[in-house]
N, C-alpha and C positions, 0 to 999 in steps of 0.2 A: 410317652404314650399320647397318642392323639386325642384317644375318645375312647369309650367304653361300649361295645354295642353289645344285646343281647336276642338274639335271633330262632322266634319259635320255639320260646322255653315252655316245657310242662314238666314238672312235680307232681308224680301219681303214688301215694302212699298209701300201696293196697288199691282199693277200688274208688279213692278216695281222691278229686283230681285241686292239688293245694295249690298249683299255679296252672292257670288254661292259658298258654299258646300265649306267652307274650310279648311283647318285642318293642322298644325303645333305645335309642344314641343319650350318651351323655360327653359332651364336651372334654377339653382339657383344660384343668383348674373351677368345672362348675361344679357349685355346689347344690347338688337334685337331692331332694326329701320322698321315699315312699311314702304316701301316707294314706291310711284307713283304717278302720275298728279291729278288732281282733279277731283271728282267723280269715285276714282276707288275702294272705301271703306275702306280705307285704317284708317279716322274716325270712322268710324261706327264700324269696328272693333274694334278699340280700345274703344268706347262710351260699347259697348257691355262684354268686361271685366270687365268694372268697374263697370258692372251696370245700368248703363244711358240707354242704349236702351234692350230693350227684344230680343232676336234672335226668330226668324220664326221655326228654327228648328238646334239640336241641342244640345249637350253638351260640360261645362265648367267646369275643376279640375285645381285646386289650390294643389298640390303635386297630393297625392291619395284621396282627400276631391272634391266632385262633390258639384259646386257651383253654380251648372246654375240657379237656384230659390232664392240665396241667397239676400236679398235686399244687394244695392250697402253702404248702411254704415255698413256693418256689414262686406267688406271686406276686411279691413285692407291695403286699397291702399291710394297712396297720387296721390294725381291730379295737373299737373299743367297746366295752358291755354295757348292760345295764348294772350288772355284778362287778364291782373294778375288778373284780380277782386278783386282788392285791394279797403278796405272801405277808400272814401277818409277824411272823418272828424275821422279817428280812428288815432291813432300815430302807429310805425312802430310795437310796443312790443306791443299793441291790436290788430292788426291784426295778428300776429304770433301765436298770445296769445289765438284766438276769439273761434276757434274748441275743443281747448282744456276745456276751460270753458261750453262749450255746451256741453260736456260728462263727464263734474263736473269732473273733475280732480282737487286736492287741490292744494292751492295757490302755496306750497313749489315747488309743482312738475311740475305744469307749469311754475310757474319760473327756473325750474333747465332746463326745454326742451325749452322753450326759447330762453335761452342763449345759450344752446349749437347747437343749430337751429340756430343761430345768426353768431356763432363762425365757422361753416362748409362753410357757404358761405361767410366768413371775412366782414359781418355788423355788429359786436358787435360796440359798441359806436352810434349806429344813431336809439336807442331806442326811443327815443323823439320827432321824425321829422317824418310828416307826407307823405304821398306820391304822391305829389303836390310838395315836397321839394326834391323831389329825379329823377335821370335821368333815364332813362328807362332799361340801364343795371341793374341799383340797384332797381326800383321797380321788373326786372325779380328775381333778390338773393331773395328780398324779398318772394315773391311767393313761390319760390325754400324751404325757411325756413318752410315756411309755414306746407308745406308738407310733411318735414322731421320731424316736431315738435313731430308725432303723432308714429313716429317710423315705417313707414309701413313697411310689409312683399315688397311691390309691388310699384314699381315708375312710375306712366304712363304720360307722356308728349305728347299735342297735340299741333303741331308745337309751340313753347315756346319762339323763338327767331324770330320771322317771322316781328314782329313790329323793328327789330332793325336795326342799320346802318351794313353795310358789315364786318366792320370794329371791331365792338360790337361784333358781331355772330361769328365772326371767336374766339376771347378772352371769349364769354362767352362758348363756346361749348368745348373749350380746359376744362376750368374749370369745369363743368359739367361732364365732362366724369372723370375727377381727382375726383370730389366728387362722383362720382360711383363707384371709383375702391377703395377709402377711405371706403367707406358705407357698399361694397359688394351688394348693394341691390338690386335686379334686376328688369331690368328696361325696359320699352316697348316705345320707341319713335315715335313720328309719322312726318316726313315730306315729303315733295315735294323737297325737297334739294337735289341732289345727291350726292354734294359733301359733303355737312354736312352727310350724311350717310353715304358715306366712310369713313371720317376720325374718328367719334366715334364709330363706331358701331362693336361687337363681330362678327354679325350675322345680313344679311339685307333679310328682306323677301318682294320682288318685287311683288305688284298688279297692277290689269291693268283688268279694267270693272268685276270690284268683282268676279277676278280669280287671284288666288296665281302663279305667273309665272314664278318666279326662287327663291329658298333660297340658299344662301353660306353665304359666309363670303366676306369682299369686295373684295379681291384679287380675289376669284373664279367668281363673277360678271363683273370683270372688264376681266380678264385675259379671261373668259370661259364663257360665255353670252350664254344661250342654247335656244334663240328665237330672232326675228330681236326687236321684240321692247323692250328686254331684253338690246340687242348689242348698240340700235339707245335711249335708255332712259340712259344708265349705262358712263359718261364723253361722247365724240369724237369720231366719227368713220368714215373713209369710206366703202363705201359700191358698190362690183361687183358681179350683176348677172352673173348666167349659169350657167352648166350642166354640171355631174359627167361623163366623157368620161373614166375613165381607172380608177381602184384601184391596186393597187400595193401595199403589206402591208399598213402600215399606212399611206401612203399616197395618195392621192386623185388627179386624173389630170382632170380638169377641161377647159370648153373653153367659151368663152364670147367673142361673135361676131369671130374676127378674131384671137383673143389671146388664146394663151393656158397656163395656168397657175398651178404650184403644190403646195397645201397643205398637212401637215401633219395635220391626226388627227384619234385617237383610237376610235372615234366615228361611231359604226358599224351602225348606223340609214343610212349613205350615200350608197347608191350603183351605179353605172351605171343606168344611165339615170334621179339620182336625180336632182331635181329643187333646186339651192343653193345659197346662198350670199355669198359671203366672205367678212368679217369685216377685216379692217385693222385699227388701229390707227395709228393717224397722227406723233407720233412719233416713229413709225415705220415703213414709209419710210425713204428710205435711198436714198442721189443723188448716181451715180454711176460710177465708178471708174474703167480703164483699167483694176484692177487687183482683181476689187469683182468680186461674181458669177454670173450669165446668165441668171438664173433661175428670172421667175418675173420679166420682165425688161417690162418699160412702157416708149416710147417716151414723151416729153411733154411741154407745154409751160407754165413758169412763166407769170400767169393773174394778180396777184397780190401779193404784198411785205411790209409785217406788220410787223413792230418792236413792241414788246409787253415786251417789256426790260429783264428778263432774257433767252427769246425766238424769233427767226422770224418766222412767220406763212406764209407758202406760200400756195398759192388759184392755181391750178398746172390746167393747159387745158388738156386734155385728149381726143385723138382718140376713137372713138369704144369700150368704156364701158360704162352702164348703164348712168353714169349722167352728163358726159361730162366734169365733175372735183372733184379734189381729193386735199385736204388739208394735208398739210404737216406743221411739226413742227422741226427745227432745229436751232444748236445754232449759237449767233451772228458770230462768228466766220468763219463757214462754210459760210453763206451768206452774206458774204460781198463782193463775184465776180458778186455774181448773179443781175439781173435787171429784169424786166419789161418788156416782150416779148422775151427773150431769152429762146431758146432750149436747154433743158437737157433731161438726161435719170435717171428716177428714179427704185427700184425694193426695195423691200420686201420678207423677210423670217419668217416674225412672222404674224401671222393672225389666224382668227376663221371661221368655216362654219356655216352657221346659214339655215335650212329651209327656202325656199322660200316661201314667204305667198303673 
C-alpha cells in the first residue's frame, strides 16, 4: 500500500450530514491522528475506512486499489477500540490467537504470529492469564497484539487509551508510537486529546462539525493555526480582537479598542479593514523590561498566581481588550517578585492572526 486517499467523502445519517465532503492522502508508514471534540466525525471517519459504516457518497483507495465497495474483512486493517473487547473466559494466547483461527491459519503459524504479537508489545510470558488478571495498561498491549497478529497493511485506533489513568496514557502512547516507528505500518488514530496528538502524531488532521479544518504536522498546528477554533482547540491561547488599520510588507498594524498593535505575517488573506484575532500563547508573553521593545506593550494587573511546579501561570487583568484577561506562563524564577494585584507591563512579538468569525 502506497497511501491511503479518501475522496469526497459524506456520511448523511438521515438528514443529518456527520461527514461534509471530505478528502485528504495519508502516506505509507505515517502515522495521522483525526482530531476534534465529539461529534465532529472524526469516528465515523475512521468507522468508514475500515469498513464499519458505508459513506453516503464518495471514494476510498488503499494505494492505487479503489476500495470503497470492498467488505471491511477483506481490508487487511487491524482495529483497535476504546473497549479492548477482550473475550473474558479466553486466556491471553486465545484471544490473540481467536481471528487468526477464524481465517484457518495453521497451528504452526498462529503460534509463530502470536508470539511475535506478544513480543512487540513486551507480553510474552502472560500467555496463560486471562484478562480479569491483567491491568488495564496490559489488557490495552493486549488488544494492540491482537491487531498486529494478522500483520495488517493499515493500523486504525479509536481513542485506545481513553479508559486509562493520565499517567498509563502518557507511557502507553510513548510505546505505541515506538511500535509504529518499529512496524513502519501506517497508522490512522482517532482522539479528542490534543496533546496526545501532538506528541505522536506525523500529520494531525483537525475536524470540527464534519469539516476537515486544518492538516499539518503539529508544529504547523500549534505554531500556525489558520481558523480561531483551529488556534482556541490546538494547547493555550489568548485571544485579541480588531481591525487591520495599515499593512506595511509583512506586517500587519492592527487596533483593538485603544491599542495598536503589529504583527507579522506573509498571509495575504489580511488587508485593511480585515476583522482579525490575534492568537498569542501564554508563553509567549513576556513581563517587560526598561530595556525590551515597545512594540506590544499591555498594562496589567496580576488577578491571579499559580504555581504549577515547573511553571507559574498568571491569570494578567487587562484594560480594553476583548476579554478583560490574558494568561501568562513563566518560569519560577521570574515570578518570584510578583504578587497578587500588582501592576506590570507585559508585550509580545510572537503571535498568529486568525479570521474573525
Amino acid at each position: 500500500m502506497s497511501s491511503i486517499s479518501l475522496k469526497n467523502i459524506v456520511k448523511k445519517f438521515d438528514e443529518v450530514i456527520a461527514v461534509n465532503n471530505i478528502n485528504f492522502e495519508i502516506k505509507d508508514g505515517e502515522f495521522v491522528t483525526l482530531l476534534g471534540p465529539s461529534g465532529c466525525g472524526k469516528t465515523t471517519t475512521l468507522k468508514i475506512i475500515a469498513g464499519l459504516l458505508e459513506q453516503t457518497e464518495g471514494e476510498i483507495y488503499f494505494g492505487d486499489k479503489n476500495i470503497t465497495n470492498l467488505p471491511s474483512h477483506k481490508r487487511n486493517i487491524g482495529l483497535v477500540f476504546q473497549d479492548y473487547a477482550l473475550f473474558p473466559h479466553m486466556n491471553v494466547y486465545k484471544n490473540v490467537s481467536f481471528g487468526l483461527e477464524m481465517k484457518k491459519f495453521n497451528k504452526k503459524e498462529i503460534d509463530k504470529r502470536v508470539k511475535r504479537a506478544l513480543e512487540m508489545v513486551d507480553m510474552e510470558g502472560f500467555e496463560e492469564r486471562r484478562p480479569g488478571e491483567l491491568s488495564g495498561g496490559q489488557q490495552q498491549r493486549i488488544a494492540m497484539a491482537r491487531a498486529l497478529a494478522f500483520d495488517p497493511e493499515l493500523l486504525l485506533f479509536d481513542e485506545p487509551l481513553s479508559n486509562l489513568d493520565a499517567k498509563l496514557r502518557q507511557n502507553i502512547r510513548l510505546e505505541l508510537r515506538t511500535l509504529q516507528e518499529t512496524t513502519k505500518k501506517t497508522t490512522i488514530y482517532v482522539t479528542h486529546d490534543q496533546q496526545e496528538a501532538l506528541e505522536i502524531s506525523d500529520r494531525i488532521i483537525l475536524m470540527n462539525k464534519g469539516f476537515i479544518e486544518q492538516i499539518g504536522t503539529p508544529e504547523e498546528l500549534y505554531d500556525n493555526p489558520q481558523s480561531y477554533f483551529a488556534a482556541d482547540f490546538i494547547g493555550s491561547n489568548n485571544f485579541i480582537k480588531g481591525k487591520v488599520i495599515d499593512v506595511t510588507g509583512d506586517t500587519k498594524t492592527i487596533q483593538s479598542y485603544e491599542n495598536i498593535f503589529k504583527v507579522k505575517t506573509a498571509d495575504k488573506k489580511f488587508n485593511i479593514g480585515s476583522e482579525v484575532i490575534i492568537c498569542i500563547r501564554p508563553e509567549n508573553l513576556r513581563l517587560l523590561t526598561d530595556n525590551e521593545p515597545k512594540d506590544n506593550v499591555l498594562p496589567a494587573e496580576v488577578a491571579h498566581k499559580i504555581y504549577v511546579g515547573s511553571l507559574v501561570v498568571l491569570q494578567l487583568k487587562v484594560k480594553n481588550i476583548s476579554d478583560n484577561y490574558l494568561k501568562m506562563e513563566i518560569n519560577p524564577s521570574e515570578a518570584k517578585h510578583l504578587k497578587e494585584g500588582q501592576n506590570v507591563k507585559v508585550y509580545f512579538s510572537t503571535s498568529n492572526l486568525v479570521p474573525a468569525e
